[in-house]
C-alpha atoms as one frame of an Amber mdcrd trajectory, in Angstrom:
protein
   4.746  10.126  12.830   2.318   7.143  14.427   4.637   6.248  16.987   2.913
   7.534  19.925   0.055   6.181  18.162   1.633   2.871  17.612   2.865   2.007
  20.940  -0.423   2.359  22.603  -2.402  -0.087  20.559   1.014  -2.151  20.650
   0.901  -2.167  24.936  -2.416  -2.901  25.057  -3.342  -5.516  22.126  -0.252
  -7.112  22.939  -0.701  -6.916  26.779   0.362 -10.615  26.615   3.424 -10.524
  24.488   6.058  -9.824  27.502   4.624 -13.342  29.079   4.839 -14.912  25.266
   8.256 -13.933  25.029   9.831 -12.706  28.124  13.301 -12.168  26.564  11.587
  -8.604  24.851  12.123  -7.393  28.954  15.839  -8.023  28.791  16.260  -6.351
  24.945  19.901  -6.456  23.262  21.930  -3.197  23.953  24.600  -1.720  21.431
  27.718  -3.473  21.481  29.809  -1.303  20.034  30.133   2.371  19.139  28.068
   3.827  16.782  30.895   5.215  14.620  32.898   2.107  14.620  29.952   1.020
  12.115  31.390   2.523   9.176  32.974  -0.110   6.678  31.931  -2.785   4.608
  29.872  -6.250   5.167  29.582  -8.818   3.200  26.015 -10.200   2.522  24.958
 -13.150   0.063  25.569 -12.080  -3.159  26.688  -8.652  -2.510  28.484  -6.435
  -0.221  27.308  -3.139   1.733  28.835  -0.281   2.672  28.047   2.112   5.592
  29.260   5.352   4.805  27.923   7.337   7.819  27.536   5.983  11.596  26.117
   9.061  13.914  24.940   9.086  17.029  21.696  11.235  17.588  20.534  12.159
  20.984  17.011  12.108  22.090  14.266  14.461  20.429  11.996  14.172  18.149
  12.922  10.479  18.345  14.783   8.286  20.665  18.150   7.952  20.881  19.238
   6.142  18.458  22.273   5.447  15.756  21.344   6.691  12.240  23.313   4.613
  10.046  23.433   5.327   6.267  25.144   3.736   3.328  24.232   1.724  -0.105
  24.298  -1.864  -1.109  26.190  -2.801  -4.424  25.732  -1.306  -7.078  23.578
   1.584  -5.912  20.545   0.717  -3.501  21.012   3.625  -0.729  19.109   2.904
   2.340  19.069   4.436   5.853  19.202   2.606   9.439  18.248   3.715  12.226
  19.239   1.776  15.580  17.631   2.599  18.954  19.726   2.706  22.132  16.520
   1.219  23.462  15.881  -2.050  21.407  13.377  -3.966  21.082  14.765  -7.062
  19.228  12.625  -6.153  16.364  13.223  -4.970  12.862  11.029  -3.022  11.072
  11.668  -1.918   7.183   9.376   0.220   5.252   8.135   0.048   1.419   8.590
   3.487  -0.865   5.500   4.071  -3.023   5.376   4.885  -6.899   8.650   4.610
  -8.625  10.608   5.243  -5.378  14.113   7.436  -6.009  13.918   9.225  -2.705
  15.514   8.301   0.565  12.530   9.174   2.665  13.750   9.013   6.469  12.636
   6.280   8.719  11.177   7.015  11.836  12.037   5.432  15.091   8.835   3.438
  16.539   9.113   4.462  20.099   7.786   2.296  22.800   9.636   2.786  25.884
   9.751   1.505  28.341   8.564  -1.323  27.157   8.826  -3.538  24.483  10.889
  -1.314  23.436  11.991   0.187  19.737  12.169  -0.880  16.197  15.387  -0.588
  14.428  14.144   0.561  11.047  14.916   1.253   7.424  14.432   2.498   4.572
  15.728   2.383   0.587  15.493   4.499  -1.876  15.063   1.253  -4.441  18.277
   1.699  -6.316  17.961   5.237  -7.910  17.720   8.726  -7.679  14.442  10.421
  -9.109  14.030  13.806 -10.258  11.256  16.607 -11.635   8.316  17.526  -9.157
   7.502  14.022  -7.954  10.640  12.180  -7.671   8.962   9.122  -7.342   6.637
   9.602 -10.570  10.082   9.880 -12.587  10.850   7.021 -14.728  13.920   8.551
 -16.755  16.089   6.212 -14.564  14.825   2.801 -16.722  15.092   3.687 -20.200
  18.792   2.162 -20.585  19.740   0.420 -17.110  19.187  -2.870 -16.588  20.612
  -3.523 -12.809  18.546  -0.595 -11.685  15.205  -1.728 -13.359  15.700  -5.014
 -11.129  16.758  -3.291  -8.329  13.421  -1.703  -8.510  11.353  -4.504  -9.642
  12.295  -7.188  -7.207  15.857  -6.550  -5.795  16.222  -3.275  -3.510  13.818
  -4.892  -0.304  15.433  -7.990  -0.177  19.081  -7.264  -0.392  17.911  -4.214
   2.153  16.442  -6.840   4.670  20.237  -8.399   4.213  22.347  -5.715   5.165
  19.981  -4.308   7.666  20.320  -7.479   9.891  24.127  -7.908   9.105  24.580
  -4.021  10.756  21.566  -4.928  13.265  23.841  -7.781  14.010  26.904  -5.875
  14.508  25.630  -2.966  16.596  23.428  -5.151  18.708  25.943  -8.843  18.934
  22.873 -10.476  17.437  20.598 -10.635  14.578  16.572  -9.423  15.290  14.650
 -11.635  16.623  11.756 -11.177  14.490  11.589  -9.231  11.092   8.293  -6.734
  10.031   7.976  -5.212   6.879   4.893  -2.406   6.282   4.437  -0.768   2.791
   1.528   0.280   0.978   0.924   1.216  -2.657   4.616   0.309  -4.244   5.613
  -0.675  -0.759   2.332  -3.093  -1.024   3.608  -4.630  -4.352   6.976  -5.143
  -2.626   5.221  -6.512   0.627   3.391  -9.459  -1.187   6.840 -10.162  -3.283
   8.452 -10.429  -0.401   6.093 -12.901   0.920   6.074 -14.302  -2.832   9.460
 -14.494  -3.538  11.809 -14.031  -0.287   9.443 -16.137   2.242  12.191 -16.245
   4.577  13.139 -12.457   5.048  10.365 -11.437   7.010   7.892 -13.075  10.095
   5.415 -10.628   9.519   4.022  -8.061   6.609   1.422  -5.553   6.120   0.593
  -5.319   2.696  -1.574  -2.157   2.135  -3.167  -0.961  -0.987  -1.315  -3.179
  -3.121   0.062  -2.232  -6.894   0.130  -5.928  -7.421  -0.495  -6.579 -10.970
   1.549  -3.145 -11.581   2.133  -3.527 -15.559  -1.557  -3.904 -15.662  -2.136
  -1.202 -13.506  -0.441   1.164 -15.811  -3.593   0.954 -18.498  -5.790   1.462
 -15.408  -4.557   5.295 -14.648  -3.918   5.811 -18.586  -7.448   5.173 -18.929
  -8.281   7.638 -15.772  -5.844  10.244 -17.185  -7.731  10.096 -20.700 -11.398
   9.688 -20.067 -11.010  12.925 -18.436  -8.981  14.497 -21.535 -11.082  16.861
 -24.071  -9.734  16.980 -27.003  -7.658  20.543 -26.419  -5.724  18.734 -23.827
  -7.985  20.249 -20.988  -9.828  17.893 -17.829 -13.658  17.739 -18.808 -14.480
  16.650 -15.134 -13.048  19.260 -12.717 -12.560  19.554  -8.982 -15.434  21.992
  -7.752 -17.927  19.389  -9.646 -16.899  16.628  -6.544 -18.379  17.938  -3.475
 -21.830  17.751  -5.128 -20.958  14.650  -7.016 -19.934  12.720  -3.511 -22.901
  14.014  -1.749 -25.588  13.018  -4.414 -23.463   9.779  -3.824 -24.121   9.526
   0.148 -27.355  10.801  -0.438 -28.261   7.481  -2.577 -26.903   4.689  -0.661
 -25.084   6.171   2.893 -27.747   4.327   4.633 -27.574   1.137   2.912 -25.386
  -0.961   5.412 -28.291   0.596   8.227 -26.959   3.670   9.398 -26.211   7.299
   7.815 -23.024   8.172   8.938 -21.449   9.781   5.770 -19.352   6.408   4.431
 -19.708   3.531   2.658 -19.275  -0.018   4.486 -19.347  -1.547   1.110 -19.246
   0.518  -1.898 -19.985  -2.228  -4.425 -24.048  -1.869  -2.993 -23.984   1.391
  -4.330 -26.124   1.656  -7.613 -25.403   5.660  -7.932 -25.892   7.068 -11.741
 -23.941  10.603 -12.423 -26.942  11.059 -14.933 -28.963  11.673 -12.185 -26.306
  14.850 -10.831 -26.764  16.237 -15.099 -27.323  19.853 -15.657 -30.305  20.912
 -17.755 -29.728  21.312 -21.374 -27.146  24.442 -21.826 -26.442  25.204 -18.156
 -23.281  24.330 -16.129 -22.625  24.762 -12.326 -20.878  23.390  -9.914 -23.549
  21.691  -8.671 -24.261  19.124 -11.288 -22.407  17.853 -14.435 -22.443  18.374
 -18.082 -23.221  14.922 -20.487 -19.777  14.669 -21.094 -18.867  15.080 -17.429
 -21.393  12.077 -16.668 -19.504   9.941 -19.427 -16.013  10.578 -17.163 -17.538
   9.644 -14.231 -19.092   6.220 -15.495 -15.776   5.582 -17.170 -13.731   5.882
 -14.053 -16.195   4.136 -11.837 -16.218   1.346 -14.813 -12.652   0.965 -15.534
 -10.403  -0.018 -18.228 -12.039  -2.281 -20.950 -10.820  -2.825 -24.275 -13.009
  -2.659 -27.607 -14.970  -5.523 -26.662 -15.797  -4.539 -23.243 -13.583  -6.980
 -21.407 -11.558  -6.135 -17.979  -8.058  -4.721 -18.074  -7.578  -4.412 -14.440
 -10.057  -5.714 -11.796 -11.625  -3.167 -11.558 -12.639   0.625 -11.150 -12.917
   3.908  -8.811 -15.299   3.365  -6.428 -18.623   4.921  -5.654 -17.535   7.089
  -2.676 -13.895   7.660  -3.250 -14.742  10.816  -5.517 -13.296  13.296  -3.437
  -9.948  12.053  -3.840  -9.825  12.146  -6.973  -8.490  16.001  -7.117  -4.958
  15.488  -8.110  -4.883  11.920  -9.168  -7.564  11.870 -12.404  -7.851  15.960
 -12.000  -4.871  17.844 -12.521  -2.908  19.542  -9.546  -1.485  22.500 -10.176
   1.392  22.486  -8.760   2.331  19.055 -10.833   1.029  20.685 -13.628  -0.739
  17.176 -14.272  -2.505  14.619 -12.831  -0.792  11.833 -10.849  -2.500   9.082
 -12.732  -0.912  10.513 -16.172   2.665  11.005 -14.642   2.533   7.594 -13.429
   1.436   6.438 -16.467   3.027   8.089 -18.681   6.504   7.735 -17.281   5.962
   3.759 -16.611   4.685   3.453 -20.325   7.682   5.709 -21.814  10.536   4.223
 -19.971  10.174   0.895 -17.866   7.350  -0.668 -19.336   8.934  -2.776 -21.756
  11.984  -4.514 -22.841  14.654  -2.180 -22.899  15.744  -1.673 -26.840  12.275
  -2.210 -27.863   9.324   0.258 -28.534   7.710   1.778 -26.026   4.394   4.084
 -25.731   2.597   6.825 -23.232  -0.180   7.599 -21.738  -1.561   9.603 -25.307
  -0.687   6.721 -27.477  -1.052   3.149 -25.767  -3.714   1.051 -26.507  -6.554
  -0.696 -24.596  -6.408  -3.670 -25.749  -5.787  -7.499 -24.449  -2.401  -7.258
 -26.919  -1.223  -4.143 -25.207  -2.018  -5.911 -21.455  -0.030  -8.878 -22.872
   2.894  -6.833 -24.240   3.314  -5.224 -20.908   3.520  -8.284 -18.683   6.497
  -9.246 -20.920   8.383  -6.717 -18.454   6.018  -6.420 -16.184   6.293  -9.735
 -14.705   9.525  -8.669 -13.132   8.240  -6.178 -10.777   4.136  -7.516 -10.643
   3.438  -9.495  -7.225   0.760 -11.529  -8.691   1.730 -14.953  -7.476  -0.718
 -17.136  -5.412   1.930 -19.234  -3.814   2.669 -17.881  -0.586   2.841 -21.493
   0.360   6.732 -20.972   1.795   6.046 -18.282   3.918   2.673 -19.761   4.969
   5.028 -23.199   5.997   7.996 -20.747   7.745   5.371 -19.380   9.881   5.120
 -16.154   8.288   1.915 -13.546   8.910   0.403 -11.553   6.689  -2.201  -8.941
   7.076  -3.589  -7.174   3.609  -5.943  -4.099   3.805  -6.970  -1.713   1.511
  -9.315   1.693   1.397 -12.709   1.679   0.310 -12.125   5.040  -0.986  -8.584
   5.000  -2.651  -8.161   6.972  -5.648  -4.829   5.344  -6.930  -5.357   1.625
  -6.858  -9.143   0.095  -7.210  -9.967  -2.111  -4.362 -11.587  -4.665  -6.504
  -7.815  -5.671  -7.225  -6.727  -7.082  -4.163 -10.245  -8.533  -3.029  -9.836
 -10.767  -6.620  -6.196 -11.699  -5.468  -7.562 -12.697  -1.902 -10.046 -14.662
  -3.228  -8.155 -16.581  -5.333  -5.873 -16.870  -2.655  -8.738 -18.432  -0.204
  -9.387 -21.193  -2.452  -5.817 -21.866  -3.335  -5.486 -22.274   0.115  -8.155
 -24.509   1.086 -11.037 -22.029   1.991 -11.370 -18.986   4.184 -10.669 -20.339
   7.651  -7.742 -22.127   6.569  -6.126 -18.904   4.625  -7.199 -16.556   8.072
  -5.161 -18.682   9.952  -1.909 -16.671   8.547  -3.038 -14.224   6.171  -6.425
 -11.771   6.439  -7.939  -8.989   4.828  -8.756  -5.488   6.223 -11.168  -3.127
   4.069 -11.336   0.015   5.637 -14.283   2.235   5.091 -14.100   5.848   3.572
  -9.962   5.803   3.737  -8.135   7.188   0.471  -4.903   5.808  -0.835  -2.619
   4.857   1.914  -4.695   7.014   4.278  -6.534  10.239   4.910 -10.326  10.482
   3.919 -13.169  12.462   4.927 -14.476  10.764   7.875 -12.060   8.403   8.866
  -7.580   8.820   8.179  -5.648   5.978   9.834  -5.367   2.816   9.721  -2.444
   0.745  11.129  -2.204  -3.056  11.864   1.231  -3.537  12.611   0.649  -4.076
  16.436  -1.996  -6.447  16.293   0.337  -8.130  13.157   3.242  -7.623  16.154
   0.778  -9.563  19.122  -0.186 -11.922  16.304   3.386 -12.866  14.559   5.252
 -13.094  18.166   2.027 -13.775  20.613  -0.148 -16.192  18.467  -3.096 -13.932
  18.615  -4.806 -13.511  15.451  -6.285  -9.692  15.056 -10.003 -10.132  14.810
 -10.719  -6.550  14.951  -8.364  -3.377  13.965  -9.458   0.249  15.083  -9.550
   2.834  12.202  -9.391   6.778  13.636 -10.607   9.394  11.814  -8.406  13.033
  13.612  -8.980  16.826  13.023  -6.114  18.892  11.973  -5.313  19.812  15.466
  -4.775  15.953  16.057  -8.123  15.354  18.148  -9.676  11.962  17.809 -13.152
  12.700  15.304 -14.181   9.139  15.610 -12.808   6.090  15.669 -14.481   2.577
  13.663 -13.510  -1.043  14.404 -12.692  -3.332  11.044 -13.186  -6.591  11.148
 -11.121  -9.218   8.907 -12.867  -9.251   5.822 -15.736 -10.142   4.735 -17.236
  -9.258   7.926 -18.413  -5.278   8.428 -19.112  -3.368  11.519 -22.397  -2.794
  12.178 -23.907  -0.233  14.838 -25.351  -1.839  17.966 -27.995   1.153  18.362
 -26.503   3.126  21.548 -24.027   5.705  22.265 -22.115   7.883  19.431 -21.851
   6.538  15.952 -18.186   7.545  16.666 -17.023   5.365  19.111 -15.980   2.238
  17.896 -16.915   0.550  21.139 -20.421   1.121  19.960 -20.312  -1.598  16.714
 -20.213  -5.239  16.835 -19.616  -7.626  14.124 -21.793  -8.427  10.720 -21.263
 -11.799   9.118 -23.123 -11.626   5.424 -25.285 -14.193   4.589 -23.895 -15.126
   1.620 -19.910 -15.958   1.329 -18.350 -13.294  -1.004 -17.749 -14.215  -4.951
 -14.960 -11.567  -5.352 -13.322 -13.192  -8.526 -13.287 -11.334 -11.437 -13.514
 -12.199 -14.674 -10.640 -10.273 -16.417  -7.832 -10.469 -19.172  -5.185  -9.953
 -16.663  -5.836 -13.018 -14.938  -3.116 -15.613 -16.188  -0.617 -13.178 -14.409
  -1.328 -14.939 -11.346   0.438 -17.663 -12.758   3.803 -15.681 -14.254   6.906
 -16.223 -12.078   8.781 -13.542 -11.695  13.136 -13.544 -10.958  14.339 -13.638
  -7.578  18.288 -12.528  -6.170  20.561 -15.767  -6.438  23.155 -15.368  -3.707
């Protein structure tokens, strides 16, 4: 779906990379017949089996060989290998719980450098109810699938793709991407974590990093806005007016009014100042208890004594998003930050045999975070040693959305932080890892005035052309796909700042802004020793 997209950034940021590596001119062509595919491979510590080989012709996407089959016991996955190859593999994280094959899609960048093989998993189960991948029934009693999920499904995926890659093509890729966000994002830093050698580059968006801790971050959404009938107190006609009296107070605050936040965290906005007068309610201002939802979800989780949970909370900005994740949707008949929740806290969140909770019933408190991580530490991507991948050469490019609704920002500008100083500072660590924050984007993408955001060509010029991305270009579309604006992001912590002429919607119109001050992102919060948890890898 950002193919077209894709390839033009890809030609021109990488106009380079055929000089950097001329054999991408002369890419590997299918060996064999597509069909012949079908059988079993033997991989380290497991064996796959491709159940269906079929050839599809050119359409909607190029030609290509859509390959589909499941790695022992049960992670499913689907492959898809273009008669026009690029020597590159591509694979792609699943977000929430996963349980759905969700189709690849063929990058297409012909003539030249040509096209991804890619793939996909569906994590090592099947989902049901409305959201397939909000269904945590799977856990309660399985073991191999829990794992699968936690820390298993990517890798042994990467294993088998290249062993078929490496069949079809009479070689292995030449270099290895992976791109998730959310759940994907969690698996992209685990990767990086855990599996340094599986992958040359990753895009780690909007990552559910510290994902057991996570879980009391959307309980605590789901139930600040919970009366005591069961009903939301905060509703979604209250947002338009609560996101404008936002923009009204502190749009212009990084120097031009251009209805987003560069940084939200300068925002000082109070919902008291939205409140109804005494008795009246409209849908232009809130009732008191209204006010107390929205300071609780811009606060965040805290126990009893006022201390951090999670990093941190929504942000000032982000509150039209929040219609289906902390409001109910109707056609979920819930919120997504309950069915997350509650699902995770019911059925994977702890040992399996032992008690578990839900959203209604678990507790905010540093014991609950603790008991939590017991499990949790499987799955959470916490780690601050990257120093493997780092050392194998590996890239990786984090970003994350001002504006998302599902996962506070706050989380993964703590984790890069810590990382920075790990690692010797921030020049050091931006030699093979930086940080994107991308203004006024929800969860994974979409947003009000800007939608899309994708690195993986500048992570493609940078992994295989040495040329680290010093600028990525977020675009904002209208429904009928026309460009609405377009921003440039700069690696973090510097902003874009306008240089005066021409449309505030042309990104060739905004230069770099280095703060004064270095950033103090760290946060002071219970979760923190989680950085320091290992977490089980896949012995061959």
């Amino acid at each position: 779906m950002r193919s077209r997209a894709f390839c033009t950034a890809l030609l021109v940021a990488g106009a380079s990379l055929v000089a950097v590596e001329p054999a991408v001119a002369a890419a590997p062509r299918p060996v064999r017949a597509c069909a012949d595919l079908v059988g079993g491979y033997e991989v380290p510590g497991t064996k796959v089996h491709v159940e269906q080989a079929t050839p599809v012709a050119a359409g909607a996407e190029p030609e290509h060989c859509d390959v589909r089959g499941h790695v022992e016991p049960a992670v499913r996955f689907q492959l898809k290998l273009p008669t026009t190859y690029s020597g590159r593999y591509l694979q792609l994280g699943c977000g929430g719980f996963c349980g759905e094959l969700v189709p690849p899609t063929v990058r297409s960048c012909a003539p030249a450098p040509g096209d991804f093989a890619v793939a996909t998993t569906d994590d090592g189960h099947v989902g049901g109810g409305v959201v397939p991948s909000a269904d945590g029934r799977w856990a309660a009693h399985d073991r191999a699938a829990r794992d699968d999920w936690a820390f298993r499904a990517p890798h042994v995926l990467s294993l088998a793709s290249k062993r078929v890659i490496a069949a079809y093509y009479g070689a292995p890729p030449r270099t290895s991407y992976f791109d998730g966000c959310s759940n994907g994002g969690r698996e992209a830093l685990l990767l990086a974590q855990r599996y340094p050698h599986d992958f040359d580059g990753i895009v780690a968006a909007a990552p559910a990093l510290h994902f057991s801790a996570l879980v009391l971050h959307e309980a605590w959404l789901a139930r600040s806005n919970t009366d005591a009938a069961g009903n939301p107190v905060l509703t979604g006609e209250k947002l338009p007016a609560l996101h404008d009296a936002v923009l009204a107070r502190c749009d212009g605050l990084d120097g031009l009014v251009d209805g987003q936040l560069e940084d939200p965290r300068r925002c000082d906005f109070d919902p008291a100042t939205t409140g109804c007068p005494a008795g009246a309610d409209a849908p232009t201002c809130l009732t008191p208890a209204q006010v107390e939802v929205v300071r609780k979800v811009y606060g965040g989780a805290v126990d009893g004594r006022g201390r951090r949970l999670y990093p941190g909370g929504q942000e000032r900005g982000s509150e039209l998003a929040w219609y289906g994740w902390l409001i109910p949707y109707p056609p979920f008949g819930d919120s997504l930050a309950h069915l997350l929740a509650d699902n995770y806290l019911r059925h994977l969140g702890y040992p399996i045999g032992t008690p578990h909770s839900s959203a209604e019933q678990v507790g905010f408190t540093a014991g609950e975070l603790h008991r939590l991580a017991v499990e949790g530490s499987r799955a959470n991507a916490s780690s601050l040693d990257l120093s493997a991948f780092r050392r194998a050469g590996g890239k990786l490019v984090l970003w994350h959305g001002w504006n998302d609704q599902a996962i506070p920002p706050a989380g993964v500008l703590d984790y890069y932080d810590r990382l920075t100083r790990r690692e010797g500072g921030r020049a050091a660590t931006q030699r093979w890892a930086r940080l994107f924050m991308v203004p006024a984007v929800y969860h994974c993408g979409g947003g009000d005035t800007l939608t899309t955001f994708d690195p993986l060509p500048e992570l493609v010029r940078w992994t295989e052309g040495g040329t680290a991305p010093d600028r990525v270009v977020a675009t904002a579309r209208a429904d009928d796909g026309t460009v609405t604006r377009t921003r440039p992001v700069f690696p973090y912590p510097v902003q874009a700042r306008y240089d005066g002429s021409g449309s505030v919607d042309d990104a060739a119109n905004f230069v770099p802004w280095h703060p004064q001050e270095p950033p103090h992102d760290t946060v002071d919060w219970l979760g923190a020793y989680l950085h320091h948890l290992p977490g089980p890898v896949t012995r061959p």
